[in-house]
DRENDO-1510 file (C-alpha; in Angstrom, 1 decimal, always signed):
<recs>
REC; n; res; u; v; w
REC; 1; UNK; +76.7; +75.7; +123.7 .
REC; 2; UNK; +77.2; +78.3; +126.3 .
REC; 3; UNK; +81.2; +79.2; +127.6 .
REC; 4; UNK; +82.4; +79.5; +131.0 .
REC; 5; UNK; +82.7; +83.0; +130.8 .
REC; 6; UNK; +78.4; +83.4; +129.3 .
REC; 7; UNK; +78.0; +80.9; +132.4 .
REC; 8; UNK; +79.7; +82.9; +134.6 .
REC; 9; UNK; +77.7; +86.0; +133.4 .
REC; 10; UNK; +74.2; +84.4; +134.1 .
REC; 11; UNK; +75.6; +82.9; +137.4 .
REC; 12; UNK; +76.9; +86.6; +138.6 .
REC; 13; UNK; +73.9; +87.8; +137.2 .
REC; 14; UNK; +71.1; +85.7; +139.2 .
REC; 15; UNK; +73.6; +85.3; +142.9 .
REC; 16; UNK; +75.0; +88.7; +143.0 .
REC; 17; UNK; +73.0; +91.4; +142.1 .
REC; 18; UNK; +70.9; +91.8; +139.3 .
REC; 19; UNK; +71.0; +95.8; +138.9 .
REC; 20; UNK; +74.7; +95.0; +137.7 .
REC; 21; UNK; +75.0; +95.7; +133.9 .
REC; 22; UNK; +77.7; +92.8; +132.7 .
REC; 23; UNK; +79.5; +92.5; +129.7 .
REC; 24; UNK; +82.3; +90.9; +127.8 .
REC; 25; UNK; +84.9; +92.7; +126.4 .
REC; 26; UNK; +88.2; +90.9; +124.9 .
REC; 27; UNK; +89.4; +88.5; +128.1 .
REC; 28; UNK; +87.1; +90.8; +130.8 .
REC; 29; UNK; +84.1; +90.9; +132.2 .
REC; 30; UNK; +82.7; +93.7; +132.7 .
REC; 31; UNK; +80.6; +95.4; +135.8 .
REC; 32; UNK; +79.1; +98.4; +135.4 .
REC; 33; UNK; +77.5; +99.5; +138.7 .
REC; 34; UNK; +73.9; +101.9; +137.8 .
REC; 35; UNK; +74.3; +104.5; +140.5 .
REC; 36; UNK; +77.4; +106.5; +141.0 .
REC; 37; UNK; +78.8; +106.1; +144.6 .
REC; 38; UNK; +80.4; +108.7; +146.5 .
REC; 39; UNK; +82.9; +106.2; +147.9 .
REC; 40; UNK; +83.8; +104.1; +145.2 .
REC; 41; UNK; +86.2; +102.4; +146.7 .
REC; 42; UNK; +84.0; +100.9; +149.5 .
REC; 43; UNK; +81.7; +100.3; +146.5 .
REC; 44; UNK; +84.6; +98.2; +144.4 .
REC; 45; UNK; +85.3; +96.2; +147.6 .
REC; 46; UNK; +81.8; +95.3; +148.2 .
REC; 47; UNK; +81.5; +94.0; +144.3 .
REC; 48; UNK; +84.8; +92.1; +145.0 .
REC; 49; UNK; +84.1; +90.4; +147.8 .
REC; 50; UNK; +80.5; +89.2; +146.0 .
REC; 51; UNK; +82.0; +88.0; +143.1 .
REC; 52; UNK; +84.8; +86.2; +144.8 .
REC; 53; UNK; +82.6; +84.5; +147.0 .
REC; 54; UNK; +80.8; +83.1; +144.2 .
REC; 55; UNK; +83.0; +82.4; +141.7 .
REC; 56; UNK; +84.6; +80.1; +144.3 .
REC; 57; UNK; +81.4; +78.7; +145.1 .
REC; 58; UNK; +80.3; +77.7; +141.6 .
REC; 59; UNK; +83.5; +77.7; +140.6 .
REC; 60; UNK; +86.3; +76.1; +142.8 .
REC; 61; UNK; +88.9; +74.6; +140.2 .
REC; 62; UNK; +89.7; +77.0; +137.5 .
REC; 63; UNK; +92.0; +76.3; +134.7 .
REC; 64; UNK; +92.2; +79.8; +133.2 .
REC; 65; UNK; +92.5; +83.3; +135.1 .
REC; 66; UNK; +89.7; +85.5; +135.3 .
REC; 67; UNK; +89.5; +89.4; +134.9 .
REC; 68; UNK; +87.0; +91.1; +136.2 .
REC; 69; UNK; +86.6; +95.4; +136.0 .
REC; 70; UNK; +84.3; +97.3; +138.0 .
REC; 71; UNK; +82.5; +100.9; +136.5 .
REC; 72; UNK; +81.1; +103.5; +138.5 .
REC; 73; UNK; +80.5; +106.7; +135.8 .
REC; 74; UNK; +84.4; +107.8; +135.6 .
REC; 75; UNK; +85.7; +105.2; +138.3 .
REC; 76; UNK; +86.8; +102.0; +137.0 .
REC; 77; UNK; +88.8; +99.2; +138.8 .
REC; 78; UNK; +90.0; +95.7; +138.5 .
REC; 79; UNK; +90.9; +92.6; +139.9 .
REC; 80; UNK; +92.2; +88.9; +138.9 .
REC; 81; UNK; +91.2; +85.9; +140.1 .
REC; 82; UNK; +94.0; +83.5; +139.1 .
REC; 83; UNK; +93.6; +80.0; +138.1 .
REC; 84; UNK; +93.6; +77.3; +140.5 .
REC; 85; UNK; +94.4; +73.9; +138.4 .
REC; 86; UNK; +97.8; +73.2; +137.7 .
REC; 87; UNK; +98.9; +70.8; +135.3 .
REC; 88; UNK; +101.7; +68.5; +136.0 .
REC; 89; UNK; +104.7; +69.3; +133.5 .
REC; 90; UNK; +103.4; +73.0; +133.8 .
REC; 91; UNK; +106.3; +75.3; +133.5 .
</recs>
């Protein structure tokens, strides 16, 4: 049985871009852009905004936070997308 986070791979993988290289390492997933940009930061935005957009999208309610970093050669950045269910009783 496949987890949310090997479900979330294969959904990135197939909506986003497919010339990503993903991985999982410990609680991240990992983007590894294949050409070096010159503006990385334009670059890391672009990613961002992508993977927001469909992590929402496939999936709205989230009960655990998700890490995602973004590599570019020696660049690297990363972001949080923070859970959206809340339990009641939930300190």
């Amino acid at each position: 049985m496949k987890t949310s986070q090997e479900i979330l791979l294969s959904i990135i993988q197939d909506k986003c871009s497919s010339v990503w290289q993903l991985d999982v390492f410990m609680d991240h997933i990992i983007i590894n852009l294949p050409d070096k940009e010159l503006n990385f930061r334009s670059a890391f935005m672009k990613v961002k905004q992508d993977i927001m957009a469909c992590v929402q999208q496939h999936f709205p309610e989230r009960d655990t936070e998700i890490l995602f970093e973004v590599r570019n050669g020696s660049w690297n950045c990363s972001f949080k997308l923070k859970k959206t269910i809340f339990y009641a009783g939930a300190v």
